[in-house]
C-alpha positions in Angstrom: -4.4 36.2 -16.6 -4.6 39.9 -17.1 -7.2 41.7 -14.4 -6.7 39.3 -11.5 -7.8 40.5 -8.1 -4.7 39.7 -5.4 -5.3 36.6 -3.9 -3.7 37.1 -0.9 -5.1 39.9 1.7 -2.6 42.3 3.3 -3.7 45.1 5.4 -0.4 46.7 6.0 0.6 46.9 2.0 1.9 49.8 0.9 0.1 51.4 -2.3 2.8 53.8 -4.2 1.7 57.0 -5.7 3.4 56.9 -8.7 2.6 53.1 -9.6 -0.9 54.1 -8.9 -1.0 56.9 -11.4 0.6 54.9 -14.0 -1.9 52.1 -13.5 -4.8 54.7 -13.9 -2.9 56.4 -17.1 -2.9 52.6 -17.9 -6.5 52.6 -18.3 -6.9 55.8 -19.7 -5.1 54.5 -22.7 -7.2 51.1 -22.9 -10.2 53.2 -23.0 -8.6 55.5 -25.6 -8.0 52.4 -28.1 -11.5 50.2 -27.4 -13.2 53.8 -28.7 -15.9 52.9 -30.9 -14.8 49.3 -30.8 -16.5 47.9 -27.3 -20.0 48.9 -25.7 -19.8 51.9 -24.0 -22.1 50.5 -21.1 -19.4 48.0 -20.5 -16.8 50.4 -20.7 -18.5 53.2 -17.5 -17.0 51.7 -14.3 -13.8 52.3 -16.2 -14.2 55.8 -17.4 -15.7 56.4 -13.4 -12.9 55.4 -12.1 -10.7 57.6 -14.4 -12.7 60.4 -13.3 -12.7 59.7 -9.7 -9.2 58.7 -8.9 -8.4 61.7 -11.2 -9.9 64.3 -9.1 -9.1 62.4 -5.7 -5.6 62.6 -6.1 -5.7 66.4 -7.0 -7.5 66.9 -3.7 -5.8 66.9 -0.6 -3.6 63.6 0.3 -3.3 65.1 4.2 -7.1 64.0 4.8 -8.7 60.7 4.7 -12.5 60.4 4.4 -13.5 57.1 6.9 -17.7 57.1 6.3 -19.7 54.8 8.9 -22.3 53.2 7.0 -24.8 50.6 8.2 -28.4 49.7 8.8 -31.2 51.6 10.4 -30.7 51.3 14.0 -27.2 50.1 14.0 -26.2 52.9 16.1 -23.5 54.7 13.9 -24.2 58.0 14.8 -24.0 57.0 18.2 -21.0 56.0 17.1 -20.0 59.5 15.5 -21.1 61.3 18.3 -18.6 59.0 20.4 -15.8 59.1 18.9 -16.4 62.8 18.1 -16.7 63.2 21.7 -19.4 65.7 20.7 -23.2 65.5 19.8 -23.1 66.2 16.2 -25.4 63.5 14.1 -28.8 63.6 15.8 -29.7 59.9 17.2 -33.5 59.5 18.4 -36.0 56.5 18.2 -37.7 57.5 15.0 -36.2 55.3 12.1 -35.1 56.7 9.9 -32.5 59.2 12.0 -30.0 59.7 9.6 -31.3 61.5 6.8 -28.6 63.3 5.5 -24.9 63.1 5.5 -23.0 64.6 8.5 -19.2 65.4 8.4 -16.5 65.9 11.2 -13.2 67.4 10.4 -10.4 66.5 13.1 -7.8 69.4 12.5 -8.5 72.9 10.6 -11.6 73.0 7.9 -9.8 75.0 5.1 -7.6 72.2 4.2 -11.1 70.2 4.0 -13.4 72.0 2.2 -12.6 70.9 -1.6 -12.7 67.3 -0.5 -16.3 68.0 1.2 -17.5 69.5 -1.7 -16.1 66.6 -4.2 -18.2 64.4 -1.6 -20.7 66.4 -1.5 -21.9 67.2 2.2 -23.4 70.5 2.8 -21.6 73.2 4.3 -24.2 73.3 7.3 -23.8 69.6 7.9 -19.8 69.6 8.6 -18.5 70.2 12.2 -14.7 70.5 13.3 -13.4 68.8 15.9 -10.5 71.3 17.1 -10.7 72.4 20.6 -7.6 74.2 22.4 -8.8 72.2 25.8 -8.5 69.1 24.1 -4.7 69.5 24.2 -3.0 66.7 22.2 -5.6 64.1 22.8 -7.0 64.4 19.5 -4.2 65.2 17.2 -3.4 61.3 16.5 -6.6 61.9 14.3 -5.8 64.9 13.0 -6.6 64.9 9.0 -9.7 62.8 9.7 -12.9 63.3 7.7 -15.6 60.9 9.2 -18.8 60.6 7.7 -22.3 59.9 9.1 -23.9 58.3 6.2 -27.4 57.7 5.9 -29.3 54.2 6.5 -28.6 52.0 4.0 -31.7 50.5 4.6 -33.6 53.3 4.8 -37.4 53.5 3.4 -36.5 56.7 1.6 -34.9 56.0 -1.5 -33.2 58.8 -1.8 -31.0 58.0 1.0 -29.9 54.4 -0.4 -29.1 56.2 -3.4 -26.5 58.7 -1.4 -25.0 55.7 0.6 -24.3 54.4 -2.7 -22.7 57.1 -4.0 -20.7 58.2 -1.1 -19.7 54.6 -0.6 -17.8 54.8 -4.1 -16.0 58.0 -3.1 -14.6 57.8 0.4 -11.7 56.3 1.1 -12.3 53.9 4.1 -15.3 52.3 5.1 -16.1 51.0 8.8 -19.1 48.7 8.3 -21.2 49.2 11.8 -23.9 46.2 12.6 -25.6 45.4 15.4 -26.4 42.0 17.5 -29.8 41.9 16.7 -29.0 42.7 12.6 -25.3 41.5 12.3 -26.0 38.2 9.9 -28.8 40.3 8.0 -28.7 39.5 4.3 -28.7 43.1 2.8 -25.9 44.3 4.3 -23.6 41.1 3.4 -25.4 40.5 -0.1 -25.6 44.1 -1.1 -22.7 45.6 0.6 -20.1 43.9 2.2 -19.6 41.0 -0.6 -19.2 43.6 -2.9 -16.0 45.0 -1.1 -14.4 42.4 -1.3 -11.7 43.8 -3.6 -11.4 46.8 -0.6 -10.7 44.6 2.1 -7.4 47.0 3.3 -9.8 50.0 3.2 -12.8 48.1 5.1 -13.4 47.7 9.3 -16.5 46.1 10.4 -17.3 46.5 14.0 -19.8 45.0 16.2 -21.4 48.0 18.4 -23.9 47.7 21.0 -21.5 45.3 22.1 -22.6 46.2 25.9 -25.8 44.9 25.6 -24.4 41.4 24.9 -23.6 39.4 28.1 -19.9 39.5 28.3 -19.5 35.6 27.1 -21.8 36.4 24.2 -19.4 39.1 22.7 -16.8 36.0 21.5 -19.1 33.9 20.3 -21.1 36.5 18.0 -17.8 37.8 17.0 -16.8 34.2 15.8 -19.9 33.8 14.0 -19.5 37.1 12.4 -15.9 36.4 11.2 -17.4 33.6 9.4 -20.0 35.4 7.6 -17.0 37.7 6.5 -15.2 34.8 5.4 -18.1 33.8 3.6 -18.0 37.4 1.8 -14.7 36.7 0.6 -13.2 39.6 3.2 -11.2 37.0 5.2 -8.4 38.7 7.0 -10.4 42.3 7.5 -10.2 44.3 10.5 -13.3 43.3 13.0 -14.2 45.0 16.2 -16.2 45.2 18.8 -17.6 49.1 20.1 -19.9 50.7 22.3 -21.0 53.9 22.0 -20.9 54.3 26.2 -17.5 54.9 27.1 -14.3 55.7 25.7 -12.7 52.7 26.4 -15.1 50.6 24.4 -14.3 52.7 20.8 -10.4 52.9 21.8 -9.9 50.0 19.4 -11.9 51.8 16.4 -10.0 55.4 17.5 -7.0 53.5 17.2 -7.6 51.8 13.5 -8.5 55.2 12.4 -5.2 57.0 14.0 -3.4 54.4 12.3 -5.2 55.1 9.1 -4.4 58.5 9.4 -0.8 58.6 10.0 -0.4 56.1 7.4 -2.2 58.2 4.3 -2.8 55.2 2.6 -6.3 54.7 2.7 -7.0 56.9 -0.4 -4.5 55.0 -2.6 -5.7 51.7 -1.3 -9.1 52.5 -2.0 -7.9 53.5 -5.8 -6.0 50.6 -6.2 -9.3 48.3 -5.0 -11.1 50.5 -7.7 -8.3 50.0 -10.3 -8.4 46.1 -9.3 -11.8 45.6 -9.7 -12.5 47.6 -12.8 -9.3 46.0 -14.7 -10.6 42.5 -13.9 -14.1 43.6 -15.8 -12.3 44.9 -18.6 -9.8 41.0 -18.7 -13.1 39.6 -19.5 -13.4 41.5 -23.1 -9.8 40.5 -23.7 -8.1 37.1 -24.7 -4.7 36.0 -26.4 -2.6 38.1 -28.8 -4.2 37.1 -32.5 -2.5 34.4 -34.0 -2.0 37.3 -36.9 -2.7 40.6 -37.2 -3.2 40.5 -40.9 -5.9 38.8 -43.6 -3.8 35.3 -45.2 -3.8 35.6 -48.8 -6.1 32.7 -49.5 -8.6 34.6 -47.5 -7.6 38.1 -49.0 -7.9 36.3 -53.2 -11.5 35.1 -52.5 -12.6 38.5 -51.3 -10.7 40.3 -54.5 -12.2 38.1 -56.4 -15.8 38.6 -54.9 -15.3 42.5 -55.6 -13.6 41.9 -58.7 -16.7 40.0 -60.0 -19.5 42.6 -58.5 -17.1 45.2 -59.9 -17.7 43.8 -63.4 -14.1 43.2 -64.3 -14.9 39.8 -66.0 -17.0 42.5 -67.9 -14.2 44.9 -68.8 -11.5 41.8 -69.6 -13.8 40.7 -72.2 -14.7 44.0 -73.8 -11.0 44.7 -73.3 -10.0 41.6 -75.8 -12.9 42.6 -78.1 -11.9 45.9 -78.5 -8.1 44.8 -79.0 -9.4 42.9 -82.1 -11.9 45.7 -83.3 -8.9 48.0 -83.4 -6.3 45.6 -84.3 -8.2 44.3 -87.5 -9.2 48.6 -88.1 -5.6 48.7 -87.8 -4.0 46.2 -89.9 -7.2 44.8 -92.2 -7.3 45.5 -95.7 -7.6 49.4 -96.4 -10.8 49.6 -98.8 -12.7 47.5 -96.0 -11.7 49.5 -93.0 -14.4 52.2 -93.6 -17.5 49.9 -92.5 -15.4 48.5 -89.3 -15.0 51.8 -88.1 -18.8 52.2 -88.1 -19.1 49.7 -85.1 -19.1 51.1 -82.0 -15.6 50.1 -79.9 -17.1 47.7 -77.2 -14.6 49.7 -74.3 -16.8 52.9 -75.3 -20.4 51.3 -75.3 -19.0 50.9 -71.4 -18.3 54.0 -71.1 -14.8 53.3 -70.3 -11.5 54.7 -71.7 -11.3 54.5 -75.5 -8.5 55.0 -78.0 -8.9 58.7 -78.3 -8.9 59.2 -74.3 -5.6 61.6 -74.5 -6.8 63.6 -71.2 -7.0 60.6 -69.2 -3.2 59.5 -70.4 -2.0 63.2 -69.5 -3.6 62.8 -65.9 -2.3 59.5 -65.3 1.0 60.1 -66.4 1.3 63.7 -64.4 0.1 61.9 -61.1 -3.3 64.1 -61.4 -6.2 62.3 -60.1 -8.2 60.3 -62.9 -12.2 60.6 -62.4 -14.6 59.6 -65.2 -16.5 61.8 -66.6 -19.7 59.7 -66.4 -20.7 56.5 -64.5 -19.9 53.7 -66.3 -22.1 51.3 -68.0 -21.2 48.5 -66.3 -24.1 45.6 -65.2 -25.3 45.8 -62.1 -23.3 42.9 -59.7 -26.2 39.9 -60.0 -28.0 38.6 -56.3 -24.8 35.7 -56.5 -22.1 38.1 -56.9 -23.7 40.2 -54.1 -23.9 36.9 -51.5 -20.1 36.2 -52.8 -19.1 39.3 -51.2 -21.2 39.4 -48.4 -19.3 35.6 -47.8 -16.2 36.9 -48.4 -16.4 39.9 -46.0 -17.6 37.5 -43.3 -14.8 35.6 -44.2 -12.5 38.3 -43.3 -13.9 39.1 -40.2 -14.1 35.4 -39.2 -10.3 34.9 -39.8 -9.1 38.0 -38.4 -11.2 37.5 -35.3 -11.1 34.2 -35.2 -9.0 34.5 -32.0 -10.7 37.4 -30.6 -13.4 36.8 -27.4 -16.7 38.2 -28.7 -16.8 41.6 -28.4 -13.6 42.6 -29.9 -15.0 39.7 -33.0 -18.3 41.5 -33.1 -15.8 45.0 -33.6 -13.7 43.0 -36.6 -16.9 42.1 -38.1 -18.5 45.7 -37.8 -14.8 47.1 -39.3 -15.1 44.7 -42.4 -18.4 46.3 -42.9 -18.3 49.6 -42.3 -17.8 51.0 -45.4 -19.6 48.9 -47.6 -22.0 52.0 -48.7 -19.0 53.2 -50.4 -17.8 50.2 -51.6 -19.9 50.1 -55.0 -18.3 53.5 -55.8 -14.7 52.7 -55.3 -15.0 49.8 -57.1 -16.6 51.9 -60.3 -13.8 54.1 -59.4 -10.9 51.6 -59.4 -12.5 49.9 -62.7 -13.2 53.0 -64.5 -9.6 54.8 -63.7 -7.9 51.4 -64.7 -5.0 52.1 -67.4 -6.3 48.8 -69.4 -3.0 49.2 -72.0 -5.1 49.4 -75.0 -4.7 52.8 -75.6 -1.6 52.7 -77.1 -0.7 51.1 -81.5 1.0 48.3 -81.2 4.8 49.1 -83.4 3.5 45.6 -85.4 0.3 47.3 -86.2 2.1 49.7 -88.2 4.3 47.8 -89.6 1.3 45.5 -91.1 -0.6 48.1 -91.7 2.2 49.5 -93.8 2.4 46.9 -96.0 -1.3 46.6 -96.9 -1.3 50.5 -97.7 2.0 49.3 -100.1 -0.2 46.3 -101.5 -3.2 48.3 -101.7 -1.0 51.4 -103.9 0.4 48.8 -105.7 -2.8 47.3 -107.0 -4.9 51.1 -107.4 -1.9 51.5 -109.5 -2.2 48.4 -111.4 -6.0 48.9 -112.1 -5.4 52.9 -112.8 -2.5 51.1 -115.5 -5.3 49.1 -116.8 -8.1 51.7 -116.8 -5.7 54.4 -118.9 -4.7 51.4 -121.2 -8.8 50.9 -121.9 -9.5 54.5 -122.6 -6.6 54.9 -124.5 -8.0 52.1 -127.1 -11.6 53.5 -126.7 -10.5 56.9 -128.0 -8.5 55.2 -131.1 -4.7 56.1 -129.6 -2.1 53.9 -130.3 -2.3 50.6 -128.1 0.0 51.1 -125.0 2.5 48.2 -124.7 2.4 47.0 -121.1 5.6 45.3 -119.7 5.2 41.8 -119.2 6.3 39.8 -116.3 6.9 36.2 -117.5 3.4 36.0 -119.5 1.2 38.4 -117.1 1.2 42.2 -118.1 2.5 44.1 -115.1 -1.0 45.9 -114.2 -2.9 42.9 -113.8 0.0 41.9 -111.6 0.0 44.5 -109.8 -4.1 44.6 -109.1 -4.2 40.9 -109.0 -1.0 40.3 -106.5 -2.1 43.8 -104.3 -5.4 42.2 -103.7 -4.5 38.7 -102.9 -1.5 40.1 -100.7 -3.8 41.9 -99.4 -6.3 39.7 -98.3 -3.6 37.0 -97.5 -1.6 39.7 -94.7 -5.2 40.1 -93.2 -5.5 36.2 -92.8 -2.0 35.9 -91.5 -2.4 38.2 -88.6 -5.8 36.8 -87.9 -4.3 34.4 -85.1 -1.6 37.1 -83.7 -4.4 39.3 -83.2 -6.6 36.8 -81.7 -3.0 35.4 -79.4 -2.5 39.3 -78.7 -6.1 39.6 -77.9 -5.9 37.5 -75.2 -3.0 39.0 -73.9 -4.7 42.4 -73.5 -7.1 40.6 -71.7 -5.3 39.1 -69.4 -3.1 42.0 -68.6 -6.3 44.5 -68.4 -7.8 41.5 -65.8 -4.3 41.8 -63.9 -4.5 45.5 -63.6 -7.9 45.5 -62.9 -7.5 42.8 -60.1 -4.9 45.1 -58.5 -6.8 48.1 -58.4 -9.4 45.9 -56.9 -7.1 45.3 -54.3 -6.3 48.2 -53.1 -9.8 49.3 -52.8 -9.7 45.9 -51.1 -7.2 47.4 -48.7 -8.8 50.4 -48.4 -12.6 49.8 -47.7 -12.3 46.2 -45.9 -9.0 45.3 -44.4 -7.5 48.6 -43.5 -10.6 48.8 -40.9 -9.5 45.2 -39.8 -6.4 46.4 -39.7 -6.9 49.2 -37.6 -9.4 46.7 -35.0 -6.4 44.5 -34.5 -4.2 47.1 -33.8 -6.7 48.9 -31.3 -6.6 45.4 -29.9 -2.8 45.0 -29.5 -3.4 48.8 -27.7 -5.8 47.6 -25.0 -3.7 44.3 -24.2 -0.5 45.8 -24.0 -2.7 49.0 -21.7 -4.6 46.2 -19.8 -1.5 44.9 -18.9 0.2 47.5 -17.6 -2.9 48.9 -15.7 -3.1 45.0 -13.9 0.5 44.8 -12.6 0.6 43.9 -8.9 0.9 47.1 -6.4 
């Protein structure tokens, strides 16, 4: 499992540099991809410890900062002061002593200061512990930086708050209690259990130890081992000091030489950090998503959702409507077209593209954007259609997620969302843009509507033939002879047999026109379903999209930022 703390404790483990940094540019990256998608309270030990570890590795690695922290009368700046070998913290009766933070630099300052001022103790509370009669006694220690913290117990809050906040910058901590106060809940509820994950950068020492009758001293120490144990820190280095004498802090002196020459203590620490902060951050992630995609049965009941709001049901029917409007203006018997042509064309009372709509056909066929010039007139989507695609937008989210731990489902369900406000207007856009193929005549229309022009000559003809023939008589002229076919005189053929063709072509292509009618429709439904789902694409699963992916980001980044040391 991704973010699991080591298991098994080991003091002397090297931490390396470089794996270090690529574990912290690990989390850097996780960070970069949950953007927007996690809570950002969640996310702050993680952006801390970017921060931190950033600007602790681009202070100086020759120094490590050891702070003594513990309880009000625990005697840690006795402590200081002894293994300073100089009175530097002040120590009195009065509780609280330690008020303020107190630094002691073994080895030249300059090399120091940055790092004291990233901690953060005044100028006029750090000391150097350099001294040309010392000789070599003290240079084991060299590139120490020991801190006098204040009680963590302390009455003023102020000085809780700076233990806490020194305690997550230094490097090493030595935990100093005191018979009288060693099993004291605060310090082991408050402090000590939550260091577990820093046990190779934690000492705990047992001073005062010279008040304890000498066969006391193992059995207190036993008892405190247990409590440790207890605090998951099994295995961490315990001691026993005095303040009095040099041979009673020899063992802590020796720890912190060891620390020193080692340079470890600083990359320990940041790996602890990185340890702890990457196990928070496994419990926002799970599994790889059984797909990173919306299934098509899934994706066709959310099309269908928008393409009913969208009106396209709508549209398809004015579409086959206005294929027969125009088809029977187009092919119906000439001296009955004029009064069709005074209904309005159902596409136009939408306000959609009509037969005449030559601009939009030059946009769409140069590539240029197509935008109506009005809104259309479409219905508004009913409260149904509106639940449909509320249903269908949680049914995204459910499927996409469904794999997800919470927060990153709660992130899929926000992405399938988050453009809904514009989701009315794509869709009027996508409708009303639509190329619904009824813009073009038909070659057949022409054809038919040929031969009723021919039928419809032939009988004007035939009555003009009779008419002349009338007035001819009327004005006493010779009778004109009409030809004769079989027994019917030509004219009245040709009136007769125009008229009837006529009518007889316009019931013929009756059913074509109602079988191509239906074919408009369904190809204008087809078209309008795509562009449906591309706004689809675009305003739902796109956002899904890019959730899953930031998903498959932070894994693949949690992963890397959790590999072992």
């Amino acid at each position: 499992m991704m973010g699991r703390v080591r298991d098994v404790f080991r003091a002397d483990e090297r931490v390396d540099a470089d794996r270090l940094t690529e574990r912290l540019t690990a989390v850097s990256r996780f960070l970069t991809a949950v953007e927007g998608h996690l809570p950002d309270e969640r996310l702050v030990p993680a952006h801390t410890l970017v921060e931190r570890a950033g600007t602790r590795l681009a202070l100086s690695r020759d120094h490590t900062v050891v702070a003594l922290a513990g309880a009000t009368g625990s005697g840690k700046s006795s402590l200081f002061n002894a293994l300073a070998r100089f009175e530097m913290s002040p120590v009195g009766v009065r509780r609280p002593t330690t008020g303020v933070t107190h630094a002691c630099v073994w080895g030249p300052l300059d090399g120091a200061t940055k790092l004291l001022d990233w901690v953060g103790v005044l100028p006029r509370h750090r000391f150097v512990r350099e001294s040309a009669l010392d000789g070599a006694d003290e240079a084991d220690l060299h590139g120490l930086v020991l801190l006098d913290l204040p009680d963590f117990d302390s009455v003023e809050r102020s000085h809780r708050l700076e233990v806490d906040r020194l305690l997550g910058l230094v490097d090493l901590v030595v935990w100093v209690v005191d018979p009288q106060k060693y099993a004291d809940r605060v310090v082991h509820a408050s402090y000590l259990r939550e260091f577990h994950r820093h046990r190779d950068v934690t000492v705990v020492v047992l001073n005062q130890a010279d008040r304890l009758p000498p066969a006391e001293v193992p059995r207190l120490m036993a008892d405190l081992r247990r409590l440790l144990n207890a605090d998951q820190l099994a295995g961490v280095r315990l001691l026993a000091t005095s303040a009095l004498s040099d041979h009673a802090t020899a063992p802590l002196r020796s720890v912190l030489g060891q620390a020193v020459a080692e340079r470890q203590a600083a990359l320990r620490r940041l790996a602890g950090d990185a340890d702890a902060v990457t196990e928070r951050l496994a419990e926002m992630m799970g599994s790889a998503p059984a797909s990173d995609d919306v299934d098509r049965p899934t994706m066709r009941r959310l099309i269908d959702a928008l393409a009913a709001a969208a009106g396209v049901p709508a549209v398809a029917e004015a579409t086959e409507q206005a294929y027969r409007h125009r088809a029977v203006a187009a092919t119906g018997w000439p001296v009955a077209r004029g009064w069709r042509r005074l209904r309005p064309d159902p596409l136009r009372r939408l306000h959609l593209a009509g037969p005449a709509d030559d601009r939009s056909r030059q946009l769409a066929e140069t590539g240029e954007a197509v935008v109506p010039a009005a809104a259309t007139s479409l219905p508004e989507p009913t409260v149904a259609q509106r639940s449909a695609v509320g249903l269908a937008l949680r049914a995204v989210a459910d499927q996409a997620g469904t794999s997800l731990p919470a927060p990153w489902a709660a992130a899929v369900t926000t992405a399938a969302r988050s453009r809904l406000t514009d989701l009315s207007d794509a869709l009027d856009r996508a409708v009303a843009t639509t190329d619904l193929g009824v813009a073009r005549r038909p070659i057949w229309w022409r054809l038919v509507n040929g031969v009723q022009w021919l039928v419809t000559v032939a009988a004007v003809a035939g009555l003009a033939w009779l008419v002349l023939g009338y007035l001819v008589r009327a004005v006493g002229l010779p009778r004109l002879e009409y030809p004769m076919v079989g027994e019917v005189p030509l004219p009245t053929l040709l009136l007769l047999g125009g008229l009837l063709l006529g009518v007889l072509v316009a019931l013929l292509v009756k059913p074509v026109i109602r079988w191509a009618a239906r074919r408009a429709r369904w190809r204008a439904e087809g078209r309008m379903h795509d562009a449906v789902a591309e706004v689809a694409r675009a305003q739902v699963v796109a956002p899904v999209r890019a959730v899953l992916r930031s998903y498959a980001e932070a894994r693949a980044a949690l992963r890397a930022a959790s590999s072992s040391r």
